[in-house]
N, C-alpha and C positions, 0 to 999 in steps of 0.2 A: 760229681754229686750235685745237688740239685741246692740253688742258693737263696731267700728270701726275698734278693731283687729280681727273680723268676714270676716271682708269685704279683711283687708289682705289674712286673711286663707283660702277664696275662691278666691284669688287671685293668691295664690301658688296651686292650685287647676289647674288653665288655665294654667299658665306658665309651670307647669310639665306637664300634657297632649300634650299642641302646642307642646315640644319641644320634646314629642315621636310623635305626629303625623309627624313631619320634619324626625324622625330617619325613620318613615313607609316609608314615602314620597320617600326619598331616596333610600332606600332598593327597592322599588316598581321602579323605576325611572330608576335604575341600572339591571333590569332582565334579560337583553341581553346583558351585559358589561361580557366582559371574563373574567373569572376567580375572579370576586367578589365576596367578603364575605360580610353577613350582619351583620347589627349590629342590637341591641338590647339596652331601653335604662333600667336603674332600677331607683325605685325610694324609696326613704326611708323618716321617717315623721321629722318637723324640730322639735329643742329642743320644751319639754313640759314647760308650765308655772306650778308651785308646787306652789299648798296651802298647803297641808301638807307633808310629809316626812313619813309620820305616824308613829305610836307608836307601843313598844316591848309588848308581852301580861305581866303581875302582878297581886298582887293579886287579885287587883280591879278591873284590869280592861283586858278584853282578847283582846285587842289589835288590831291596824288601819291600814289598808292599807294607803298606799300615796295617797292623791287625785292632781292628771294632769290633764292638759286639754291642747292637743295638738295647736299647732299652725302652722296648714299646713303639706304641704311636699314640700320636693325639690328633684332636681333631682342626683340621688348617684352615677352613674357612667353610661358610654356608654360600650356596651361589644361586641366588635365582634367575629365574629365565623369562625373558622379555618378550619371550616369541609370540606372535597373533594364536589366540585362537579361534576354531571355530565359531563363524555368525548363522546364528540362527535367526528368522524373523518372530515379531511375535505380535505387528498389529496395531503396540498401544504407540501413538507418537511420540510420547515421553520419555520412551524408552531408543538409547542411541548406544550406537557401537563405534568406534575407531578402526580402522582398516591402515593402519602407521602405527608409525611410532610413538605419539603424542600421545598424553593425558588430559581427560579432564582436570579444569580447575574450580576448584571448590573452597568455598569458605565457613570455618567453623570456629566462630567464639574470638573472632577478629582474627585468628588466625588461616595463613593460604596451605591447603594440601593437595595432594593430585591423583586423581586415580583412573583406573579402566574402565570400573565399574561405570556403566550409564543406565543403570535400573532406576530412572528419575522419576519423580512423579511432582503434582500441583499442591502445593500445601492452602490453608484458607486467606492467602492473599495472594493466589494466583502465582507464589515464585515458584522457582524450580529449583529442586529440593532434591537431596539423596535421602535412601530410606530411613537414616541417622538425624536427619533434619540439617545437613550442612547443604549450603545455597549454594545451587550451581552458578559459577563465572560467566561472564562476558562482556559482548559491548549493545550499548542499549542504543534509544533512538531519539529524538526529537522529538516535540510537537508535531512538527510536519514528517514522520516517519523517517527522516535521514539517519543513516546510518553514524554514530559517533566513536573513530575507532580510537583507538590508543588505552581508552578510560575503561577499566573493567570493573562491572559492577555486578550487581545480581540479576538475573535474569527475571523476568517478568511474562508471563503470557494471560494477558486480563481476558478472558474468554467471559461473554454477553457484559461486559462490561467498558471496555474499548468501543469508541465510534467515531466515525469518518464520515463527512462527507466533501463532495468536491466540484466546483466550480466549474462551469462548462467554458471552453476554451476554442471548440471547433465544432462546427454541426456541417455534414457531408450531403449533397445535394444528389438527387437523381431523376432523370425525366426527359419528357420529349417536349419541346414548345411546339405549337403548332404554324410553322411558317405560312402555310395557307388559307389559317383565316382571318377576319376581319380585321383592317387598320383601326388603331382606335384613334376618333377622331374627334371628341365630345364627352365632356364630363357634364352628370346632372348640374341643375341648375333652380332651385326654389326662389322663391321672394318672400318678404315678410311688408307685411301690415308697416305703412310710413311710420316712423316715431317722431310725433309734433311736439312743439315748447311752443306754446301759444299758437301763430299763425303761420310761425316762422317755422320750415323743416328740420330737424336737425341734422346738425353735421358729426364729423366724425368728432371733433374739442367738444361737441355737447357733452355737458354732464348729466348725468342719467339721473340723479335728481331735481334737475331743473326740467325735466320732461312735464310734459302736461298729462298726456296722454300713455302710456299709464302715469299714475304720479306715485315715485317712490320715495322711502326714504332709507338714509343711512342705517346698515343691517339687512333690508331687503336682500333678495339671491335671486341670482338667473340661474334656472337649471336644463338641465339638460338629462332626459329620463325616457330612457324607450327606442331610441334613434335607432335606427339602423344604415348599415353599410354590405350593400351585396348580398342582403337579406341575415345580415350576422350584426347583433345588438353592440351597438356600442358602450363601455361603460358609463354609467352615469355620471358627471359633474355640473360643478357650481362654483358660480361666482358671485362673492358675496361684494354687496354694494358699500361701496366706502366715501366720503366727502369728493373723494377725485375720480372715482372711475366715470370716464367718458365711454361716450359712442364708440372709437377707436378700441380700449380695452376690452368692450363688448364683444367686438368681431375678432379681435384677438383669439378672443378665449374660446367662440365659437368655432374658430378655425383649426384651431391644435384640438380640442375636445375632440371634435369631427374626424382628426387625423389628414387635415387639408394639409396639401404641399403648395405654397402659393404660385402661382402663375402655370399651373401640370396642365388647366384646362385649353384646350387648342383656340385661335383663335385671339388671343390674349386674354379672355376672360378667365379668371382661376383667384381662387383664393373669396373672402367675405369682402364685399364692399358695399358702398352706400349710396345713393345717387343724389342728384341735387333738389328732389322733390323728399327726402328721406327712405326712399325704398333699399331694404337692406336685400341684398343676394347674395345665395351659398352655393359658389362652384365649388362642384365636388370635383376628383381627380378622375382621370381617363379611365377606360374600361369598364366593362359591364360589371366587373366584380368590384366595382371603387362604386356604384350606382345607389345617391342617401335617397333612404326614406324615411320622412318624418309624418306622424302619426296626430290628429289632435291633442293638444297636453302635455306634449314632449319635449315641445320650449315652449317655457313661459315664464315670467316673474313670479315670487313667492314671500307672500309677508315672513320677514327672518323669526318672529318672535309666534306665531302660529302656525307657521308652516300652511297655510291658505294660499290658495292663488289671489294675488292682486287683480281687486278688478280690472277690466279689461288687460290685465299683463300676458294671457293666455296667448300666442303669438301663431295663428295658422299662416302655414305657409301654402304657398302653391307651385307646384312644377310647371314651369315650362321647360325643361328639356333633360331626356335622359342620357346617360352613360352609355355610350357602347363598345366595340374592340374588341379583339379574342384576347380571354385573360382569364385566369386559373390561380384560384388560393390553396393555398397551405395552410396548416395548423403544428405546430411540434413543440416542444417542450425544452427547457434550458433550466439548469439549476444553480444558484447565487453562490456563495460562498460555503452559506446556513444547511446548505441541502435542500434548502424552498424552493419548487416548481415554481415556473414561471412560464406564461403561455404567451408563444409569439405567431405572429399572423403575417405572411407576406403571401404579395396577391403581385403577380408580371404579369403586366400588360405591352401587346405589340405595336410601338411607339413609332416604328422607322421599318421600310424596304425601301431596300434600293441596289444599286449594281453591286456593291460588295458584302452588303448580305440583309442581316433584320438585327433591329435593337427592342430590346425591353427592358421598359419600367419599371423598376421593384418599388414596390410601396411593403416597407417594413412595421407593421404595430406590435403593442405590445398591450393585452388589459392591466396588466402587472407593474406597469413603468408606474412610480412612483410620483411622478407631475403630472401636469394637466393635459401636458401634447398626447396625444394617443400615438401618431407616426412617431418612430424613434429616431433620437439621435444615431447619426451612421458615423461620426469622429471624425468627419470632412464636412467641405465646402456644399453637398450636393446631398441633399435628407432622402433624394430616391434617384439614387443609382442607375445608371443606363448600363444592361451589359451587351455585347454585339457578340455577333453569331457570322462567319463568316459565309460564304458560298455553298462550304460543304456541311454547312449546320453547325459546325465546331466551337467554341468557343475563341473569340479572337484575342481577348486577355483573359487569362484564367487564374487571374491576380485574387484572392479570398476579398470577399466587404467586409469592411470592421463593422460591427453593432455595438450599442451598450444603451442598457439597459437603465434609467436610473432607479437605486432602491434607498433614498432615502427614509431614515426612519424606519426601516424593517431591522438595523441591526446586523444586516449583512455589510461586506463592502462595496460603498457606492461612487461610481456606477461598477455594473457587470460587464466587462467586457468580452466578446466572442466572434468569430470569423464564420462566414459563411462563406462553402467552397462549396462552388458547383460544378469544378474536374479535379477529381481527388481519384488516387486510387482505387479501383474498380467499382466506382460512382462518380456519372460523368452526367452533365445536364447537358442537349440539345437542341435545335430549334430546324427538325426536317417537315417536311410539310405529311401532313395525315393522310394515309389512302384513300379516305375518301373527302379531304378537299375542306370539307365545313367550319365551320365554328366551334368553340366551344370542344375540344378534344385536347386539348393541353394539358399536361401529366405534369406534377410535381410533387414529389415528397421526399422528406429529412429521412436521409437512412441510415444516418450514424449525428451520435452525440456521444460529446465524452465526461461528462457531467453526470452526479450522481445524486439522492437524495441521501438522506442520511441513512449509516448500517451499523451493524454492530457483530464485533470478532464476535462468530461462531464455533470455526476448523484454523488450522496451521497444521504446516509440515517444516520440517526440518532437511535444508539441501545441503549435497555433500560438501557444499564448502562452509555450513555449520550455518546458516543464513536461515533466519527463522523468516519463513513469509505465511502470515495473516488473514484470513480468507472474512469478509462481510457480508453481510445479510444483502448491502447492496449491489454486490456483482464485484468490488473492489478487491484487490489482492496489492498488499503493503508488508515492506521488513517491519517487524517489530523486535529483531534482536538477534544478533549471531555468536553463536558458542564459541569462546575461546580454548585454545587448548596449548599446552606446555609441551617443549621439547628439554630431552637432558643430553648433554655429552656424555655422561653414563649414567646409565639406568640404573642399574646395578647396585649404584652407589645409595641409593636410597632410603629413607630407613621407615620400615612397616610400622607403623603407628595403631592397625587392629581399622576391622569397617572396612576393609579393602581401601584402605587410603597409606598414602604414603607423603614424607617431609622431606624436603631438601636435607640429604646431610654432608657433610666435608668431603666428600670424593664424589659425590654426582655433578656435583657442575651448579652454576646458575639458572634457572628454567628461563628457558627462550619460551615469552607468553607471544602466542601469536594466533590468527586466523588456521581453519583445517586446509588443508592442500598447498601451505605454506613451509616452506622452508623443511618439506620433508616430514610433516608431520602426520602425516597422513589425509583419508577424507572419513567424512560421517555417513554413517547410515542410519537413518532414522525407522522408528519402528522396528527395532532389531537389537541382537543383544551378543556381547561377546560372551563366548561359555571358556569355560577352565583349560589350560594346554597339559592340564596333565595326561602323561602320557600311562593306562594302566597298567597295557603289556609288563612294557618295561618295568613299573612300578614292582606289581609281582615279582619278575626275576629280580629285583635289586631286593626286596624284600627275603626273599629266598639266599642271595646271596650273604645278606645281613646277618640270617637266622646262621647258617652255618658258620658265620667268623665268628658270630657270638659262642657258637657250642665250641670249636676248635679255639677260643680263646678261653671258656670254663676247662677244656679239658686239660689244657697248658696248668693252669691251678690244679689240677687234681693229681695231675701225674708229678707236679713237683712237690704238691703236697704229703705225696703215696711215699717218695725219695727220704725225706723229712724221716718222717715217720720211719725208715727203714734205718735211716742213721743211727736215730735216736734205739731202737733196739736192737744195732748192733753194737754200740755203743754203752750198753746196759752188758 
């Protein structure tokens, strides 16, 4: 006959069933949810009622099995599944998938949770952000874009708001000198109007206020306005007149203004001097491209307080002799620390042939140099460089020349420093002779610099080892930050917290925070998105399987119910 703990046991019959049909439910419910995992539920049967225990076999008797008689089942655990699923792409870089084991790490409300989901997006301060508003994990960078690992913070990508710029460090040469033409043997050569103090010439200790002719005073300024070099303007300067500047500081100033290297002119004349009658002369350096022209007005004294020329201060010069030598200028471009362009000028002149091969002259300027020398500092003994070219044209040392630049007072750092190579990597400078023999055919030009103006983050991608790299307006590509991600010794162990996140709980493990492609956690794909592993086939059949323990566990109640019932009016 049919007992009331019947009607229990097809009671834990419904109850275990409903509560996997809620597990299907959900699985099924969740099929388009990113990155969800499904669960699964088990179920196991409740304690057996024991009649017997049974008995060991003897001689008597060969022995019983236990007799049970189950009562139900319950449900024994829910078990989710860790497995990948399908990556679909979708375009927006925000958006990143996991290809491992690993999760994202995320922070919400001070507290760390981890999930699959990578449907990220830019909140209004540029962080990176789940759709909930929890800030995605990692490690950030520098001022100077270095990478800072260990420290996991929020991630950051400042798009038109981030900017860079960067210091040029190397400019790469390329070209043919032309072995075949002219020595240069003669730099220009002007003279200036005697400067008298009474009857007596002056000398170089004269002080330019005790001049007669012009007669200045303290405050007066020599300027220099219009000049040119190899038919290219030199920048303007001035020097203003003090109690002590002499003769000597005059031709000083004239000489760096000018961008004179002293003693360059062949011959030994070179550099600004004075004679003993007071005739001042301006050797300019070798080569026809080193050739000064000065103009009427172009040197001359200047009342400091009216800016008027002093009378007679106006200072015509006249040439006697020009610059010649086969020699070829450059123009290219350098950028300071600031990202400020900076125009530099070098002009090689052919200085030297002989049995083992040809030398040239670099004459390096710069209009940008921050002092009054126009030729720059080279960060040696020798302000213009001799490079040699062997037999076969080739470069005999192909050692780089240090430059720099001074910028004082720009605010950049000063000076600039930067190397120029003229045999680098598929840019190589030589000096073969030109087919057809002449002058003036010498080739040079800067075909690499690595120096930048200022830019500003535009684009970023995201690389499979989670490495966010930064793209600028100036051509520049920088980390600005790489995606951490968590590994667990069991997943499993986890606990769903809702938002497709999940907490550390007492049997997952401690999370291993680390880099993606690290310790097994997988890599990123960026612009992509993991979809749900549910599986529905199956879902279906289990769903189906469900439906039926459910009905053969009501009918288990109905038919003990039916027994009941039968007792009771037989019973009657």
């Amino acid at each position: 006959m049919s007992s009331p703990s019947t009607l229990f046991t097809g009671l834990s019959g419904l109850n275990a069933n409903n509560r996997r049909l809620e597990v299907i439910g959900n699985n099924i419910a969740n099929v388009n949810t990113v990155a969800f995992k499904s669960n699964r539920i088990l179920f196991a049967p409740n304690l057996s009622r024991n009649f017997s225990l049974g008995s060991s076999p003897n001689a008597a008797n060969g022995g019983t099995n236990p007799a049970q008689i189950g009562s139900g089942v319950r449900v024994s655990a829910t078990q989710r599944n860790f497995s990948g699923g399908a990556t679909t792409p979708t375009g927006i870089p925000t958006d990143l998938a996991i290809e491992g084991d690993g999760f994202f790490v995320v922070d919400r409300g001070g507290s760390r949770f981890f999930t699959r989901d990578g449907a990220f997006q830019l909140n209004a301060n540029n962080e990176l952000v789940t759709p909930s508003g929890a800030r995605v994990q990692g490690f950030t960078v520098d001022d100077q874009y270095n990478l800072i690992e260990g420290n996991l913070d929020g991630l950051t990508i400042p798009l038109g708001v981030a900017t860079i710029a960067e210091a040029t460090a190397n400019v790469n040469f390329s070209g043919n000198l032309n072995a075949a033409g002219d020595l240069a043997t003669q730099g220009s050569i002007h003279t200036m109007p005697a400067l008298l103090s009474g009857a007596v010439p002056a000398t170089g200790a004269t002080l330019l206020t005790a001049l007669d002719s012009p007669v200045l005073a303290i405050g007066d300024e020599f300027t220099i306005s219009g000049a040119e070099i190899g038919n290219k303007t030199i920048p303007d300067a001035t020097l203003t007149i003090t109690a002590t500047t002499d003769v000597d500081e005059l031709m000083t100033f004239i000489g760096d203004a000018l961008g004179i290297v002293d003693g360059a002119v062949a011959g030994g004349v070179g550099g600004v001097t004075i004679d003993a009658a007071g005739v001042i002369s301006i050797g300019g350096n070798l080569g026809s491209q080193n050739d000064l022209t000065f103009e009427t007005g172009e040197l001359g004294f200047t009342d400091g307080t009216t800016g008027l020329a002093v009378t007679d201060g106006t200072l015509i010069t006249s040439r006697t002799q020009s610059a010649d030598g086969e020699s070829v200028r450059s123009t290219f471009v350098v950028y300071d620390t600031l990202g400020s362009p900076v125009n530099v000028d070098i002009t090689a002149v052919l200085e030297q042939k002989g049995d083992t091969g040809t030398g040239w002259r670099l004459y390096i300027r710069s209009p940008d140099d921050s002092d009054v020398a126009y030729n720059l500092d080279l960060g040696g003994t020798d302000s213009a460089p001799l490079i040699n070219f062997d037999n076969f044209g080739q470069l005999a040392d192909d050692a780089p020349v240090g430059i720099q630049v001074d910028r004082d007072g720009t605010g950049a750092v000063d000076p600039i420093n930067f190397a120029l190579n003229f045999n680098s990597t598929g840019d190589n400078v030589t000096a073969l002779s030109s087919p057809l023999g002449a002058s003036g055919l010498s080739s040079l030009a800067a075909t690499f610099q690595d120096g930048s103006p200022l830019g500003t983050l535009t684009t970023y991608a995201v690389g499979i080892d989670g490495t966010i790299v930064g793209g600028f307006t100036n051509g520049l590509t920088r980390t600005i930050g790489r995606v951490a991600v968590g590994k667990f010794t069991n997943p499993e162990g986890l606990i769903d917290v809702g938002e497709n996140l999940f907490a550390v709980g007492p049997n997952s493990g401690t999370a291993l925070v680390t880099g993606p492609t690290e310790f097994g956690t997988g890599r990123i794909i960026g612009g992509a998105l993991e979809l749900a592993n549910v599986d529905l086939p199956q879902e279906f059949i289990n769903m189906i399987l469900t439906s039926t323990g459910y009905s053969a566990a009501s009918r288990v109640i109905t038919t003990s119910d039916e027994l009941l019932q039968q007792l009771i009016a037989t019973a009657g």
